[in-house]
N, C-alpha and C positions, 0 to 999 in steps of 0.2 A: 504493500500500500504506500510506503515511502517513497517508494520509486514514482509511483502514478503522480505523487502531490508534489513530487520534487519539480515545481515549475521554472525557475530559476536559479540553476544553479551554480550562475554565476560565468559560466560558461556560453558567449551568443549560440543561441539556436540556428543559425546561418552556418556556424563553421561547424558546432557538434552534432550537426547531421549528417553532413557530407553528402555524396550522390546519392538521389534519391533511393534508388534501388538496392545501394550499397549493403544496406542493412539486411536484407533478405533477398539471400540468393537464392530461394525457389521463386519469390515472384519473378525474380531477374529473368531467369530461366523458361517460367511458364511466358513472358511478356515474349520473350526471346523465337520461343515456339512459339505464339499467336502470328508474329508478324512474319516468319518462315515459312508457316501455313498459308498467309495470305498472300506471298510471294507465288508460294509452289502453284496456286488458283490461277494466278496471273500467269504463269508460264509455265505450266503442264497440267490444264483445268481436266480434271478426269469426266468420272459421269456425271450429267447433273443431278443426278438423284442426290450423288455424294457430295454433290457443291451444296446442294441445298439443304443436306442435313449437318455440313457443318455448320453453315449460316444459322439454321436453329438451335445450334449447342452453344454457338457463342452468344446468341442473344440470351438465351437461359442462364448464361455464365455472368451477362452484362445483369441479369434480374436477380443473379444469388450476390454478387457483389455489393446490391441497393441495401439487401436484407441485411448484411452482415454488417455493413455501417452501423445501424441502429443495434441491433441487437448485440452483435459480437464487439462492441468498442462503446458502446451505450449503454448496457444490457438492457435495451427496449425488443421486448419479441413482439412483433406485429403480423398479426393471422391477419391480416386484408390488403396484403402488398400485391395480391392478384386486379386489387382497384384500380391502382394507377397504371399497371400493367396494362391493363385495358384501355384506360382511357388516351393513352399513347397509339396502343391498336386501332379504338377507334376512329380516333383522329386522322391516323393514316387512312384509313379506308375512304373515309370521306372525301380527302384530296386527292386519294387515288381515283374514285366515280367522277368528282368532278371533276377534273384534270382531262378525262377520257370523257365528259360529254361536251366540254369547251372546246376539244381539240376534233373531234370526230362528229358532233353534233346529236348524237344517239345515245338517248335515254337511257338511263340503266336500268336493269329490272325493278330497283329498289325504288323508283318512282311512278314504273304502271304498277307496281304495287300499293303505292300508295295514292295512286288517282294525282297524281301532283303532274300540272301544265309547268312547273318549272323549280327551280330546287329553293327553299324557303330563305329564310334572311339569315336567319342561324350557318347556314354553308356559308357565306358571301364571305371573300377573300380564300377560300380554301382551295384555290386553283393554284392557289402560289404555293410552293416547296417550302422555300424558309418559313412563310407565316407558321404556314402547320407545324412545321418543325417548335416553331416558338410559344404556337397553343398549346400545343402538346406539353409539355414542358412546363408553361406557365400553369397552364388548368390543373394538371397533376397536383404542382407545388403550392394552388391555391387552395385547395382541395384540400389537402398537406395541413396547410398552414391554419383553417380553420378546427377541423379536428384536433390538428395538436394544442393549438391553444387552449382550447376549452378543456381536454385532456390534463395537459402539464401545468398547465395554473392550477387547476382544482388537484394537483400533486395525484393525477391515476395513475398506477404503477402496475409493476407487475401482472399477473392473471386476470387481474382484473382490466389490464388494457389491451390484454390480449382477446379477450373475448368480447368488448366493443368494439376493436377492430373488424374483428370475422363477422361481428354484427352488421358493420359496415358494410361490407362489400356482400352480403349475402340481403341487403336490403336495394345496394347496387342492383345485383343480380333481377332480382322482383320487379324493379323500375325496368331494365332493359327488356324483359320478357314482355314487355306490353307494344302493341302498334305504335297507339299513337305518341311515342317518344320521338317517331320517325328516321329511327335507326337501325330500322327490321324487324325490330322485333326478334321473334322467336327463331327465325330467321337470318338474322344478321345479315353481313353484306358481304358478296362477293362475287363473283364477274369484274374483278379487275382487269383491264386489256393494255392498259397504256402504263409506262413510269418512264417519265421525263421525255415525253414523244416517241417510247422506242414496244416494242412489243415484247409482254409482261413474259412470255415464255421464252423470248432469244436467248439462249445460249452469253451471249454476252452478258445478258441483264442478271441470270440468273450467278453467273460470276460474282458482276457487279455489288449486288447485293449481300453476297456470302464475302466479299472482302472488305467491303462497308462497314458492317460487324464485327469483323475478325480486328479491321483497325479502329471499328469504338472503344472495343472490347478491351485493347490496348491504351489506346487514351484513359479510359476510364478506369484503370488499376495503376498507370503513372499516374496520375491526379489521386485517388483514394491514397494511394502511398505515402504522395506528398503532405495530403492532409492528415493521417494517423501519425507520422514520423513529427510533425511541427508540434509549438508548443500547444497547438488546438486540440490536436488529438491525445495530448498527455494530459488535457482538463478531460476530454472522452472518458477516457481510463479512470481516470479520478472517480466521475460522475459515475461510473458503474460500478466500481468497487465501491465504494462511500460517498453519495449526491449529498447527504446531511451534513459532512463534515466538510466537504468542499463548500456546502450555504455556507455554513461557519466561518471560513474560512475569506467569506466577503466575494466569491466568485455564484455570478449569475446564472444558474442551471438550468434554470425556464429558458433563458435565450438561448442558451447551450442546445439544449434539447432540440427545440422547434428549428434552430436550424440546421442541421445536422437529418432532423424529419424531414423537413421539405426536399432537401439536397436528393435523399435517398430518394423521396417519390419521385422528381423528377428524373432520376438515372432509371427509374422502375419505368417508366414512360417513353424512355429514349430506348429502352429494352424493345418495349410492345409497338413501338413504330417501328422499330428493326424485323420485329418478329412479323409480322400481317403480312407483309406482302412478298414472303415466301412461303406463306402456309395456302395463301390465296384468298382467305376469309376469317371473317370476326364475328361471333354470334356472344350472346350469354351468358355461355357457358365457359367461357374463359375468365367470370365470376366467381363461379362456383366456388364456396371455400375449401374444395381438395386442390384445388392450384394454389390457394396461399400455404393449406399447410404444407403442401410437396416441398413449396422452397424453403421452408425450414428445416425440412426436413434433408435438402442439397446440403444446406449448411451445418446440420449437426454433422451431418455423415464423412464433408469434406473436409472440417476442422472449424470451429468460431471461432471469430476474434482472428480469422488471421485469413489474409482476399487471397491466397493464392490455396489454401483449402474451400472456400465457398469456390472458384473456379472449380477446382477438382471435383466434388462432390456434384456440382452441376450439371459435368458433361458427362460421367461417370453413370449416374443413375437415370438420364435421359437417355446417353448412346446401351447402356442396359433395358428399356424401356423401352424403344424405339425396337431393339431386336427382339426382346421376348415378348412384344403386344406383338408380331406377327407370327411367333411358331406357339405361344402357349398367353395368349389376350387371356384368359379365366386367371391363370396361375401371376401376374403379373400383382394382386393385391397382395398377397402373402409372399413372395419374395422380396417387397419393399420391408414387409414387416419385420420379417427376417432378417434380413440386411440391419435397420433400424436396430435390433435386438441385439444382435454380431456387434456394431459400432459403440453402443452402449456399454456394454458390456465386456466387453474386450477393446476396445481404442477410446476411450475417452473425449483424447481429443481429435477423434477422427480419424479421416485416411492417412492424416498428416503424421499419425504414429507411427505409418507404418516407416517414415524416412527415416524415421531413428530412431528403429529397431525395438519401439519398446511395443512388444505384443504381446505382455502379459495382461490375466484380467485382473480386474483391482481386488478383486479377493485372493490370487496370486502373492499381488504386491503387498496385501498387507498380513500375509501370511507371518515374512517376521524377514530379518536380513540376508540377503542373495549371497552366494559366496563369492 
């Protein structure tokens, strides 16, 4: 706990950091391979099936990294990171229909469904790349911002804000199930055909897309590095091992909080605008609270508290998911649980145990001293 509170120690935090990545050389490493990966895309792009399934593990990896801010350097666990997840998805999709009825002229099905002579007020601007990019983003972190407030002023912690989270997005959920939100509904949206003038299934796009990712994905774990490593993320630390003694200590933990919340939603949101438009559609059900606990569940499995385990556990348990929902879809519930049980129980801290060698289970370790 010394260590977390030790905020100046006297030493500038510019020189006793050093290179960002200096400190941990698996992120170094896993960063290392992200961007080798999006290289090898660029110049020896295999099948698209396989471009396109890595583009969804990095997004997923981009959505476990949101979580693990909050929770693993915060200790805030939030069951309704599947919200902002979404509404980054939707937002894409929206500028993906309109983009493709501005440039082609042809309705999308999403509005002879809904009887609409033309797209409501609510769309307008969303034919532009960057706005959405910036609604997306902003709407998340607004979104963010009101819940956390009311949340962290009134000091809700623990279980108790993990279960109004999941209240959240599973009341999400109910609102989008309906027509007239005008976002499909039950339905959702999809018949994407255009991104950026080009066609949604070219060979090049579907690259494109998957190296997008692959370099957010990158961005976004040098930037989280930078922030855990700074003396910000040593108040992080602080505030999860002891928020009460850090109040005492004259440091503001309500602003701590909330921004560090919003920050996460909107990296959750740059997630699910990565993610839509290589899966091709957004209904729902990418509400549902089994997608926020999944990514919790990325992040115990791949290590908390430390972004190059939430990566690992990310692409680990989706490219495991991904193969066993085709040869055994029944048996895919009970081997997460499984897995879950294993990680518990034998890795602690995750996969991340397994780098150093410690694979004992903790009734092992506290058997009595190893020789």
């Amino acid at each position: 706990m010394s260590g977390a509170l030790d905020l100046s120690p006297g030493i500038p935090a510019a020189r006793r950091r050093g290179p960002i990545l200096g400190g941990d050389p698996l992120l170094a490493g896993l960063v290392g391979l992200v961007l080798a990966a999006a290289l090898g895309l660029v110049l020896l792009p295999p099948a698209p099936y396989l471009v396109n399934t890595v583009g969804q593990l990095a997004a997923f990896a981009i959505l476990a990294v949101s979580l693990d801010l909050v929770w693993g350097y915060l200790g805030i666990l939030s069951l309704g990171h599947g919200l902002f997840f979404a509404i980054g998805g939707y937002v894409c999709a929206m500028h993906l229909l309109a983009h493709a009825y501005a440039v082609t002229g042809t309705a999308p099905d999403l509005m002879q469904f809904m009887g609409w002579k033309s797209l409501p007020v609510y769309w307008a601007g969303l034919t532009s790349a960057p706005y959405a990019l910036a609604l997306a983003l902003g709407l998340a972190a607004a979104v963010a911002f009101v819940f956390g407030l009311a949340s962290f002023r009134s000091r809700v912690n623990g279980v108790y804000f993990s279960i109004i989270s999941q209240a959240l997005v599973y009341v999400a959920m109910l609102l989008m199930f309906r027509n007239d939100t005008g976002l499909g509904g039950n339905n959702g949206m999809t018949g994407f055909s255009l991104l950026f003038g080009w066609p949604m299934g070219a060979p090049g796009v579907v690259t494109g897309l998957a190296v997008a990712t692959l370099l957010s994905l990158a961005a976004v774990l040098v930037g989280a590095r930078a922030l855990v490593a700074s003396p910000l993320g040593r108040r992080m630390l602080a505030c999860r091992d002891d928020e009460a003694r850090l109040r005492t200590l004259g440091y503001g933990t309500t602003r701590l909080k909330l921004g560090i919340w919003c920050l996460s939603a909107a990296i959750a949101a740059l997630a699910g605008l990565l993610y839509v438009p290589q899966v091709g559609i957004i209904n729902p059900r990418v509400l549902s609270p089994d997608l926020s606990i999944e990514i919790a569940v990325w992040v115990a499995i791949g290590g908390m508290g430390r972004l190059g385990g939430a990566v690992i556990g990310a692409i680990a348990v989706n490219a495991l998911k991904f193969w066993l929902s085709a040869a055994m879809p029944e048996a895919w519930p009970f081997i997460l649980s499984g897995l879950v049980l294993v990680v518990v129980l034998g890795l602690p801290n995750g996969l991340l145990d397994l780098a150093t060698l410690r694979l004992k289970p903790n009734w092992l370790q506290r058997a009595g001293p190893q020789p």
